[in-house]
N, C-alpha and C positions, 0 to 999 in steps of 0.2 A: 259296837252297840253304844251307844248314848247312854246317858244316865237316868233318861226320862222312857225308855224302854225301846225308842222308835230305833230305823237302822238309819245309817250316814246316806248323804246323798252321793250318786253316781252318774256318772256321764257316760252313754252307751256308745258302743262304738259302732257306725253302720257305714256299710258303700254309700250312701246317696250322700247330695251334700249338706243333710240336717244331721243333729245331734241329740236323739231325744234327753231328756235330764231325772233322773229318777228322785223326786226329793219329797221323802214319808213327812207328811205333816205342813206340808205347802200347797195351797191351796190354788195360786196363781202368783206371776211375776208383774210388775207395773214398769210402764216406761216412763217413769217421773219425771217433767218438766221437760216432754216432748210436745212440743206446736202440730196444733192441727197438721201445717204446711211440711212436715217432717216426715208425717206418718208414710207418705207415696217410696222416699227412701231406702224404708227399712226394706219392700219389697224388692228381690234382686231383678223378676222381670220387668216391673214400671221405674226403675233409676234410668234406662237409656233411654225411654223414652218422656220422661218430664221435660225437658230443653226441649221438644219437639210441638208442647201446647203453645198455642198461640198467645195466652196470658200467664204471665210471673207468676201470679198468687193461684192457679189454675188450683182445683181439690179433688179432679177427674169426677166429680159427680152429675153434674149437668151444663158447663159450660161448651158450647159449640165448637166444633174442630177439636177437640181434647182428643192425644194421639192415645191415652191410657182406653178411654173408652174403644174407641177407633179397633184398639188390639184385643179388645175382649170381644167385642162384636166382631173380631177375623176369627176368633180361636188362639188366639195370643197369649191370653191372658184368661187361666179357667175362672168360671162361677165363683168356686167356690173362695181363691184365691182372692178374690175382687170381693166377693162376701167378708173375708175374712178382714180386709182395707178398710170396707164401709165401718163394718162394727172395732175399729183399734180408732179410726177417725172422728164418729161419733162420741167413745168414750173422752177423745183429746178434746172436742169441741165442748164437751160436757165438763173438765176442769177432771177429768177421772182417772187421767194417767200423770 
């Protein structure tokens, strides 16, 4: 226990391959002085297929032949996942992370 009454943070341990993070009095994490053009990375299903868009600076949002979109519209790539891209993306375009 802390001295401000809260409990320490903890890292759970689960089979899948995420880690959730237990941390009383944290609100949210920031990815500080991450580039719009960065954010497709952090995703592990859109890393193999970024090389695959036909433009370098591609942002999988509406450029033509984009292999990111291509794999959401197969089922490649869920909703919600690709939701979760737009809004980490917008924030970096926004100066927010």
């Amino acid at each position: 226990m802390s001295p401000f009454g809260d409990s320490p943070s903890s890292v759970l341990d689960c089979a899948s391959r995420g880690a959730p993070i237990d941390t009383p009095g944290i609100r949210n994490f920031g990815l500080f002085g991450t580039e719009p053009r960065e954010i497709a990375h952090l995703f592990v299903e859109m890393r193999p297929l970024i090389s695959q868009c036909p433009f370098q600076d591609c942002l999988h949002t509406h450029e033509p032949r984009c292999a990111v979109k291509q794999a959401l519209e197969q089922g490649d790539i869920t909703q919600q996942r690709y939701d979760s891209y737009l809004e980490l993306l917008g924030d970096a375009e926004k100066g927010r992370l």
